[in-house]
Biopython code that builds the backbone (N, CA, C, O; Angstrom):
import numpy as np
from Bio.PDB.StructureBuilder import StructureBuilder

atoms = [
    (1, "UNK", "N", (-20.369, -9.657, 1.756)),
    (1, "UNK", "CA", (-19.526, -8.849, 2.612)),
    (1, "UNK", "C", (-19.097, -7.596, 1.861)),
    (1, "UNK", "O", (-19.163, -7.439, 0.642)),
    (2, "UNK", "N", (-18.586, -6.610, 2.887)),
    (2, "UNK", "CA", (-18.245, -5.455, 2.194)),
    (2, "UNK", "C", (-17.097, -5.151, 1.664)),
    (2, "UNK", "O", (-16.279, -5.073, 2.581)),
    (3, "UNK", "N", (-16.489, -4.885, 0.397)),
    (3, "UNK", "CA", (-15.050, -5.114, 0.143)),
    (3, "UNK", "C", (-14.442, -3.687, 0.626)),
    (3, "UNK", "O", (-15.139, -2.682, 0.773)),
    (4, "UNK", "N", (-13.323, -3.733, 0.806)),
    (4, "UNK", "CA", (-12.181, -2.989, 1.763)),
    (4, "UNK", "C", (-11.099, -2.362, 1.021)),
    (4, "UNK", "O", (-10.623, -3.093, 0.154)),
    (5, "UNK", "N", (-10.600, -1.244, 1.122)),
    (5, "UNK", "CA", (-9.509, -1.088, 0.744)),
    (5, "UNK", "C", (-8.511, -1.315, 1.896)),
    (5, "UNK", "O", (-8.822, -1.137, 3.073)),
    (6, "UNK", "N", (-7.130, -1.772, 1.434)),
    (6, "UNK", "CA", (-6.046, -1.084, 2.949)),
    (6, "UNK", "C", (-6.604, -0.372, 3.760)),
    (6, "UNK", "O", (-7.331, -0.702, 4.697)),
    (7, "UNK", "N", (-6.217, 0.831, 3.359)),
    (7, "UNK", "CA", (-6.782, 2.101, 3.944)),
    (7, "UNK", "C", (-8.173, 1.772, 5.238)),
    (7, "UNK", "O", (-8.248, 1.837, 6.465)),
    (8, "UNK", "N", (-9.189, 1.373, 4.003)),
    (8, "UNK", "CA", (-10.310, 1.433, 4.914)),
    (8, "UNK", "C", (-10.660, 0.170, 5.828)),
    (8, "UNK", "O", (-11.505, 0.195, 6.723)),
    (9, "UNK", "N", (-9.946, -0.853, 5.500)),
    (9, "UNK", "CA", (-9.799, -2.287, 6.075)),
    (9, "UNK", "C", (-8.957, -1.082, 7.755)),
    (9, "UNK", "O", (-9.817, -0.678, 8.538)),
    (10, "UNK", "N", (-7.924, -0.802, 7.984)),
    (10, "UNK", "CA", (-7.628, -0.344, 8.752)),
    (10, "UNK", "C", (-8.360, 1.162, 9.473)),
    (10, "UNK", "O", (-8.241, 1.565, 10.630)),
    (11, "UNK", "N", (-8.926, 1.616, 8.631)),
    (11, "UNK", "CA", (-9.655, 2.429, 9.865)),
    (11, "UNK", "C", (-11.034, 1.340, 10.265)),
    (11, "UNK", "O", (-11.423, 1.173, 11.421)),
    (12, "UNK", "N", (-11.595, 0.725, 9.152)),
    (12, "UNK", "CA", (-12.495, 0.075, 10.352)),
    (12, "UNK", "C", (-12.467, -0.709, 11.407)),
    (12, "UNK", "O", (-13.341, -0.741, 12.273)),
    (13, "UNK", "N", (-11.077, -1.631, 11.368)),
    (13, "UNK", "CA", (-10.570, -2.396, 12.121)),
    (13, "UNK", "C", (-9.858, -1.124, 13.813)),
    (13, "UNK", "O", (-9.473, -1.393, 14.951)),
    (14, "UNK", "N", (-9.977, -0.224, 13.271)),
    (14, "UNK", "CA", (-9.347, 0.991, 14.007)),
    (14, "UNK", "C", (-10.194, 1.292, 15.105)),
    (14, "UNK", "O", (-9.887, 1.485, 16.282)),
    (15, "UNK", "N", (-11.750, 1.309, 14.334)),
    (15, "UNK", "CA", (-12.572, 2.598, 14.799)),
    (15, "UNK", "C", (-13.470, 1.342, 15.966)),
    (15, "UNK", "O", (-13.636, 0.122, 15.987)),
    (16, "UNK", "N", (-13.927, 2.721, 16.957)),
    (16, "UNK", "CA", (-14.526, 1.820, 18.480)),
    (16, "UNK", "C", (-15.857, 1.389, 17.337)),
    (16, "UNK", "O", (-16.379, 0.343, 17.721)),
    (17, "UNK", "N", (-16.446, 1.881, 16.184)),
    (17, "UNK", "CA", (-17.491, 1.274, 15.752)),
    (17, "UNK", "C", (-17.042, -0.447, 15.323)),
    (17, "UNK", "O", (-17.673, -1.493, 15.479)),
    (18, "UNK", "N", (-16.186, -0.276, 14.950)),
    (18, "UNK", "CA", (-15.623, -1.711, 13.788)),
    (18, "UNK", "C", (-15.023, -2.234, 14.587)),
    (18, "UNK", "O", (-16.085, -2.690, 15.010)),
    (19, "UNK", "N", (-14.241, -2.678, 15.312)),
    (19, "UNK", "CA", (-13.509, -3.482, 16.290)),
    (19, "UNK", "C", (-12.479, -2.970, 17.251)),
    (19, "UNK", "O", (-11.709, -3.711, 17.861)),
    (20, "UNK", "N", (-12.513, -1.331, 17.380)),
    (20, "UNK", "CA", (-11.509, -1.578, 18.477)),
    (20, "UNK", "C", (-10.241, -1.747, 18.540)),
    (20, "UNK", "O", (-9.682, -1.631, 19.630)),
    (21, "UNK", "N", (-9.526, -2.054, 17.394)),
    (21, "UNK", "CA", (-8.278, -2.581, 17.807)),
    (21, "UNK", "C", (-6.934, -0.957, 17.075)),
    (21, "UNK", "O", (-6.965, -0.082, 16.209)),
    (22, "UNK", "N", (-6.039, -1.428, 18.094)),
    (22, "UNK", "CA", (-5.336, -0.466, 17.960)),
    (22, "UNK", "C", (-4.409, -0.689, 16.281)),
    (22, "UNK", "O", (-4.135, -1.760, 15.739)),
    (23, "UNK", "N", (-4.062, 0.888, 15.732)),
    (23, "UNK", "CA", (-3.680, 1.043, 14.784)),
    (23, "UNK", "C", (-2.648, -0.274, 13.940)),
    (23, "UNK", "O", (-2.616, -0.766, 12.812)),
    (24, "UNK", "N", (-2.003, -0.428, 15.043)),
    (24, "UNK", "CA", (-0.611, -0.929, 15.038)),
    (24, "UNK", "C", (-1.080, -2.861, 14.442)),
    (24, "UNK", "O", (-0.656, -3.378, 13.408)),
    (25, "UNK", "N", (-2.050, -3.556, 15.500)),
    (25, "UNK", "CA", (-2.300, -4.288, 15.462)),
    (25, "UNK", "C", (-3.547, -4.285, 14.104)),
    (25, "UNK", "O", (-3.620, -5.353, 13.495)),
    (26, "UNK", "N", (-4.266, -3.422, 13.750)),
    (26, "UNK", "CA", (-5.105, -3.593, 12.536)),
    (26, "UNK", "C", (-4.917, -3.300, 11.295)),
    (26, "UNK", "O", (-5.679, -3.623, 10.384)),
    (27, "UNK", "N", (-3.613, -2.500, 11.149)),
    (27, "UNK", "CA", (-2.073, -2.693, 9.995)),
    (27, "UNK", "C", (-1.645, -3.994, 9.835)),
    (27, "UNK", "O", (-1.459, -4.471, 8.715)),
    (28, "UNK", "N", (-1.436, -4.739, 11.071)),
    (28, "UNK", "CA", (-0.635, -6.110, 11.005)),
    (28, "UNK", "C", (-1.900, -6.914, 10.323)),
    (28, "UNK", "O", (-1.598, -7.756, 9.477)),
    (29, "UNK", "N", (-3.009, -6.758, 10.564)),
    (29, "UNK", "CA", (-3.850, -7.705, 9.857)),
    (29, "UNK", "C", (-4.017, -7.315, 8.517)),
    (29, "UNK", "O", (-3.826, -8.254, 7.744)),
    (30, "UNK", "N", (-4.306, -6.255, 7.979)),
    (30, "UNK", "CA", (-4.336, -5.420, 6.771)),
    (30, "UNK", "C", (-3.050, -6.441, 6.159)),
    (30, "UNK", "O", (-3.530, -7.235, 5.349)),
    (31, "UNK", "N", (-2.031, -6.566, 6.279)),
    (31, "UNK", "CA", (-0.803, -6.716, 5.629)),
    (31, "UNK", "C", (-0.890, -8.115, 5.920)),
    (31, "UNK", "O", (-0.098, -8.690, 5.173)),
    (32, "UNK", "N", (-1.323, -8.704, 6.457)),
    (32, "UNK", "CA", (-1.827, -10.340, 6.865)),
    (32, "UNK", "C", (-2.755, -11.053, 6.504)),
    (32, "UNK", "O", (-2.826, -12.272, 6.656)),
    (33, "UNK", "N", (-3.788, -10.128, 5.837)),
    (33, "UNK", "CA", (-5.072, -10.885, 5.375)),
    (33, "UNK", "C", (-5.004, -11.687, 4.143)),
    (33, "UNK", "O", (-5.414, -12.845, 4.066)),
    (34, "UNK", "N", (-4.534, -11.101, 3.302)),
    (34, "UNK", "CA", (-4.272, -12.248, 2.059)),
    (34, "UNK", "C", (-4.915, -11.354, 0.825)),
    (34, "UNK", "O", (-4.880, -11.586, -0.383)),
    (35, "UNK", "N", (-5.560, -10.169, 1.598)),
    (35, "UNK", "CA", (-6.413, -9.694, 0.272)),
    (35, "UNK", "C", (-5.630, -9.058, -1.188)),
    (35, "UNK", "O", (-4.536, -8.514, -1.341)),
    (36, "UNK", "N", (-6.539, -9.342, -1.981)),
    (36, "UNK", "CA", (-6.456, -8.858, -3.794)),
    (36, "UNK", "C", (-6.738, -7.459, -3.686)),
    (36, "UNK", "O", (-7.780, -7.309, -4.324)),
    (37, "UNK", "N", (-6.411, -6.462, -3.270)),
    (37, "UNK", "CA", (-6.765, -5.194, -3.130)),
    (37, "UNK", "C", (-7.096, -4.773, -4.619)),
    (37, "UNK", "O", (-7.776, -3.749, -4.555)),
    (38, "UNK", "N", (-6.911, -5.111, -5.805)),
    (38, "UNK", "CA", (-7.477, -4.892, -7.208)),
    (38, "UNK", "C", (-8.815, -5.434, -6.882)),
    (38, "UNK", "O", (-9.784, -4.681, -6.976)),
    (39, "UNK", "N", (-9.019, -7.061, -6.386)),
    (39, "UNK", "CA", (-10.573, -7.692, -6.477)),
    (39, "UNK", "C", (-11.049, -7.002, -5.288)),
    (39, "UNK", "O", (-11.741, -7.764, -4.614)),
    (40, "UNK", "N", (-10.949, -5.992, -4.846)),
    (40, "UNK", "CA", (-11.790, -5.779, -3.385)),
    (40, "UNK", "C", (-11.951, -4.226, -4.193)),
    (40, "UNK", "O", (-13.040, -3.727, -3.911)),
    (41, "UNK", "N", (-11.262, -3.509, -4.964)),
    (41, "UNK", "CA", (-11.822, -2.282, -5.445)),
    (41, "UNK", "C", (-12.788, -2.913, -6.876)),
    (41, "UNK", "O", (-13.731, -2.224, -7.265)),
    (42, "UNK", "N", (-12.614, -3.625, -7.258)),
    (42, "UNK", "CA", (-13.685, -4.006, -8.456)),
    (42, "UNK", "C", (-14.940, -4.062, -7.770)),
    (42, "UNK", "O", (-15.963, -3.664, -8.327)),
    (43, "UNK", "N", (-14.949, -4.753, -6.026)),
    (43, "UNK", "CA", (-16.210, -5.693, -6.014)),
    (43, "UNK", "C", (-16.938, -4.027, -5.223)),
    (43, "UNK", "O", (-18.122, -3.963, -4.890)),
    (44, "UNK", "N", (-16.129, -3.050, -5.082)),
    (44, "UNK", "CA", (-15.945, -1.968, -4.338)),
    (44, "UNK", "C", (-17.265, -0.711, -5.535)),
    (44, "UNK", "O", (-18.363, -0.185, -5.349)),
    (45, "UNK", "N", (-16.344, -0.764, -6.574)),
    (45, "UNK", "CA", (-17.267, 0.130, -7.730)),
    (45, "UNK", "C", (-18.449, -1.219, -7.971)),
    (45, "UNK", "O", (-19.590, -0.765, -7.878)),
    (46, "UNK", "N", (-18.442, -2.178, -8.148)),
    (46, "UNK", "CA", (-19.979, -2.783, -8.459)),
    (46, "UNK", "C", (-20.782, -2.264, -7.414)),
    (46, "UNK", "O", (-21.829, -1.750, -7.808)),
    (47, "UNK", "N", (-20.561, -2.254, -6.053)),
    (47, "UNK", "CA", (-21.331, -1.793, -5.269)),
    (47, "UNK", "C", (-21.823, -0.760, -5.211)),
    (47, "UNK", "O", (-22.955, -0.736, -4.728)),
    (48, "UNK", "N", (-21.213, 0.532, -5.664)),
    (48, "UNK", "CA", (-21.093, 1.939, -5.954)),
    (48, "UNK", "C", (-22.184, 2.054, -6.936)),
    (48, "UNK", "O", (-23.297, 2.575, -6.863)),
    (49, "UNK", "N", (-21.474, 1.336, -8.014)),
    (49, "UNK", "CA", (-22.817, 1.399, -9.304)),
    (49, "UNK", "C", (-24.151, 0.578, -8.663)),
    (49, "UNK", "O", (-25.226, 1.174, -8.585)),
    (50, "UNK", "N", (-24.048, -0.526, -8.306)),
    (50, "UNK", "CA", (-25.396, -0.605, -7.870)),
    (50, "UNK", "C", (-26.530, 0.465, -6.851)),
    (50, "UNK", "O", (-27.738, 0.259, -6.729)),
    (51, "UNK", "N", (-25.781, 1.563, -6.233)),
    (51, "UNK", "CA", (-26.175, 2.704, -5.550)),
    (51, "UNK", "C", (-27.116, 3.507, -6.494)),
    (51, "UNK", "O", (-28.336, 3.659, -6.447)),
    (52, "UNK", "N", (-25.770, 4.184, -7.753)),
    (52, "UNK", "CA", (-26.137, 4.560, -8.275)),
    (52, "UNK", "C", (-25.552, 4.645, -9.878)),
    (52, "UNK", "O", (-24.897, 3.632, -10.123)),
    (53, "UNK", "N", (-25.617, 5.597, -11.043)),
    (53, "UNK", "CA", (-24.683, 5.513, -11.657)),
    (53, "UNK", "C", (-23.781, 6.338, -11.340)),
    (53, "UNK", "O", (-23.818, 7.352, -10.644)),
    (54, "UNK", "N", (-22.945, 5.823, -11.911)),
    (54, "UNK", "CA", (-21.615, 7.154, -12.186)),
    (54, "UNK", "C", (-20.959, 7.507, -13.467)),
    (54, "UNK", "O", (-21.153, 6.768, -14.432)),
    (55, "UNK", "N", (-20.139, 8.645, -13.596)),
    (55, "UNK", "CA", (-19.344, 8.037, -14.822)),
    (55, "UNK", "C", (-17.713, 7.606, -14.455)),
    (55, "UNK", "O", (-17.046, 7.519, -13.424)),
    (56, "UNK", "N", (-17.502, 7.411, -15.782)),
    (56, "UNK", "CA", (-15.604, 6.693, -15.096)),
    (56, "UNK", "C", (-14.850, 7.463, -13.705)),
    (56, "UNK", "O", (-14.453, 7.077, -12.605)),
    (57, "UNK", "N", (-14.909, 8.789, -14.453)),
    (57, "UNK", "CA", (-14.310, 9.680, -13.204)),
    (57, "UNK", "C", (-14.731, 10.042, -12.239)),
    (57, "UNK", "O", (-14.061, 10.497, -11.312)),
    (58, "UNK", "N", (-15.855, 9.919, -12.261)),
    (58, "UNK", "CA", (-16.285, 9.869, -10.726)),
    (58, "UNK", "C", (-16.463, 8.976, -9.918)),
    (58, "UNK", "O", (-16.775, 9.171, -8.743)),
    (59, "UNK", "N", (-16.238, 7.560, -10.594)),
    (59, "UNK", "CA", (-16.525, 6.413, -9.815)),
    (59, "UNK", "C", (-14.790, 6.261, -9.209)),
    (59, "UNK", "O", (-14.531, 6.279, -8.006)),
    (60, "UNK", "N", (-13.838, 6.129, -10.186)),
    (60, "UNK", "CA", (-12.416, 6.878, -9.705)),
    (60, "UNK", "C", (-11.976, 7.562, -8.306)),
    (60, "UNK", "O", (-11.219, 7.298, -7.372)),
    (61, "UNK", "N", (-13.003, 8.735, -8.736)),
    (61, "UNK", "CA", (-12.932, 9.692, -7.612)),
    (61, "UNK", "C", (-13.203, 9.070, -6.117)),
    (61, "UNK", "O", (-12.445, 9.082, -5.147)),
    (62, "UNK", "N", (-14.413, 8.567, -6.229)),
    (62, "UNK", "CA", (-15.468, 8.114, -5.174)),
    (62, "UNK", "C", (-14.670, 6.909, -4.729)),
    (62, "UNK", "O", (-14.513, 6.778, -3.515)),
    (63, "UNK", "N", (-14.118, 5.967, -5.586)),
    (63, "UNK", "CA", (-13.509, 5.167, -5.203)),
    (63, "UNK", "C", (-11.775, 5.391, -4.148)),
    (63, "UNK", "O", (-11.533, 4.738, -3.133)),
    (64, "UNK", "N", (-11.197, 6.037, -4.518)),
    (64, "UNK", "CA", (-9.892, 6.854, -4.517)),
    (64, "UNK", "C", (-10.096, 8.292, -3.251)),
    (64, "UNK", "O", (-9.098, 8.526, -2.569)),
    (65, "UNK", "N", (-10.965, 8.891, -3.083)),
    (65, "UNK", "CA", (-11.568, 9.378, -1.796)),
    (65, "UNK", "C", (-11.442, 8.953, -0.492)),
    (65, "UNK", "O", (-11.966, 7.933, -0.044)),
    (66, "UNK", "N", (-10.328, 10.198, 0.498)),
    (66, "UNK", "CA", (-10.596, 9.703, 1.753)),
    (66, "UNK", "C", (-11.993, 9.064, 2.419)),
    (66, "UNK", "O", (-12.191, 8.141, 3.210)),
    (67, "UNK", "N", (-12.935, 10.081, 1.655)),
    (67, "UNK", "CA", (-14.282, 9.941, 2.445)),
    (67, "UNK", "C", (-15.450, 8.835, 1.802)),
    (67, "UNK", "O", (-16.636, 8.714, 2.110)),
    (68, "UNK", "N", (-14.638, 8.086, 0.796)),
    (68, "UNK", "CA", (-15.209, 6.846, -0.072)),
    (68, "UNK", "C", (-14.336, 5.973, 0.179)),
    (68, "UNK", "O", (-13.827, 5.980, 1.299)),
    (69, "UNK", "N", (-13.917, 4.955, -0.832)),
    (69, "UNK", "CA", (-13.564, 3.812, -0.234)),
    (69, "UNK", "C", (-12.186, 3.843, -0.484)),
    (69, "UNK", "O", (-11.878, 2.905, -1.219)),
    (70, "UNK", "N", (-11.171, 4.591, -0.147)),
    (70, "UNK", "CA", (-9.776, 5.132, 0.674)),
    (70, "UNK", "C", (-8.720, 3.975, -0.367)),
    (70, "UNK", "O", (-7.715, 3.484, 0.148)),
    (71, "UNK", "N", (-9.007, 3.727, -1.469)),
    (71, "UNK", "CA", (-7.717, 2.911, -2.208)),
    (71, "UNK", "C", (-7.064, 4.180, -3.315)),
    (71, "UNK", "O", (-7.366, 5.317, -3.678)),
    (72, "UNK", "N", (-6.070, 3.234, -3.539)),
    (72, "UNK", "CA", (-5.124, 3.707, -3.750)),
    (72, "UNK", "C", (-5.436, 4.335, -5.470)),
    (72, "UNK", "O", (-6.202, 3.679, -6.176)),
    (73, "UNK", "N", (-4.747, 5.695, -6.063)),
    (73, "UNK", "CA", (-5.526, 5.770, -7.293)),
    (73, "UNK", "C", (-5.290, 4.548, -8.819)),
    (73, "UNK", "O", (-6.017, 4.475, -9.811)),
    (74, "UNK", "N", (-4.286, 3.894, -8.569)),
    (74, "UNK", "CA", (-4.504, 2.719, -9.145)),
    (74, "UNK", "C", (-5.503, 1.858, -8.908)),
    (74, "UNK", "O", (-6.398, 1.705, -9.738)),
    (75, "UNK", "N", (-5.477, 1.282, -7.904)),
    (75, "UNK", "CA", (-6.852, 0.522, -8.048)),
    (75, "UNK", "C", (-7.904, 0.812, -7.580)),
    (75, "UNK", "O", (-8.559, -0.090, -7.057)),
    (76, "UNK", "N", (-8.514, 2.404, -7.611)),
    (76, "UNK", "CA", (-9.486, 2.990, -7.921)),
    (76, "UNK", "C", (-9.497, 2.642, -9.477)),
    (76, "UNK", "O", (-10.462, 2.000, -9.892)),
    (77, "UNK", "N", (-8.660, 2.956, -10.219)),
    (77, "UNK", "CA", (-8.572, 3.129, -11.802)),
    (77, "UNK", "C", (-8.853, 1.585, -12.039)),
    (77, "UNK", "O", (-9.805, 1.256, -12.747)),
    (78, "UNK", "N", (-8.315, 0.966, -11.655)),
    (78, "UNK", "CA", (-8.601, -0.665, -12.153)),
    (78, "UNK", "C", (-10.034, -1.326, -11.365)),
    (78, "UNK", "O", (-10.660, -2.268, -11.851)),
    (79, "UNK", "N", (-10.355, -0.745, -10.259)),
    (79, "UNK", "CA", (-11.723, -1.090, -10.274)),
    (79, "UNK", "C", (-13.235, -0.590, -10.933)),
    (79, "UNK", "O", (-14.359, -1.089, -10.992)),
    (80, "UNK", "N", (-12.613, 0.651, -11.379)),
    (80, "UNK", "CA", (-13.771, 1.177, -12.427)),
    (80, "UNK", "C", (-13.822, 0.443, -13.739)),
    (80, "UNK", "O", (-14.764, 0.187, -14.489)),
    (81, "UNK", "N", (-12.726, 0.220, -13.790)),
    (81, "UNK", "CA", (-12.567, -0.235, -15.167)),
    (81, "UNK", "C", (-13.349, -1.610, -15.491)),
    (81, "UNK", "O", (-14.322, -1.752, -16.231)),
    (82, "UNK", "N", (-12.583, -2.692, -14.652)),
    (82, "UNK", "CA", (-13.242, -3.655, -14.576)),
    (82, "UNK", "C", (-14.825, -3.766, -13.903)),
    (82, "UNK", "O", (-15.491, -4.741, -14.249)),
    (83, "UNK", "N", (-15.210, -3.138, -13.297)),
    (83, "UNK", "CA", (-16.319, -2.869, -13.534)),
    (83, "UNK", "C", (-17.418, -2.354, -14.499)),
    (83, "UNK", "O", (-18.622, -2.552, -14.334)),
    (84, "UNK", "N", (-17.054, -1.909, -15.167)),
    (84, "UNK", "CA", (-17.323, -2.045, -16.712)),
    (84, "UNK", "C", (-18.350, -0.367, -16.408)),
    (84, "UNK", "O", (-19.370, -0.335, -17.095)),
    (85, "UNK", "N", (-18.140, 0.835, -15.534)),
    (85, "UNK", "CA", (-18.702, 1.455, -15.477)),
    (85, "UNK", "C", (-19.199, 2.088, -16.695)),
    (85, "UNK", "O", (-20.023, 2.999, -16.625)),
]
sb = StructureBuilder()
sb.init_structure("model")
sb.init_model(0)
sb.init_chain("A")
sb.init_seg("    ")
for serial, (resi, resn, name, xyz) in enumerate(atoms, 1):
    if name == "N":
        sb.init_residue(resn, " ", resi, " ")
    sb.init_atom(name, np.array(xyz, "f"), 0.0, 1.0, " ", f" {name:<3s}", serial, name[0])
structure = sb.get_structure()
């Protein structure tokens, strides 16, 4: 499966592609799911690096990016890391 940030856990849960559901109600699940938002940006940059390489700061970047995977710049920073980029 694909790991999620907040952020992007709620726009996909948002968007008519991903399910449809209104803001309000795909916040309440975001904040309901149970997730490790540190283990979902780690499993987030392995995926990234398996794309392609990067280096620290750009996997950071890419990670931490509205238009990448929308977490927060802490655990952008802690998923590069532990990913051993």
């Amino acid at each position: 499966m694909q790991a999620f940030s907040y952020k992007g856990l709620i726009d996909q849960l948002d968007s008519q592609y991903g399910g449809g559901f209104s803001v309000a109600d795909a916040t309440w699940a975001a904040d309901n799911c149970g997730a490790d938002w540190n283990a979902e940006a780690v499993q987030a940059a392995q995926e990234y690096l398996k794309m392609q390489p990067f280096s620290h700061s750009a996997l950071v970047n890419q990670l931490s990016s509205p238009y990448g995977g929308k977490f927060t710049a802490a655990q952008a920073e802690y998923g590069a890391t532990q990913a051993g980029d």
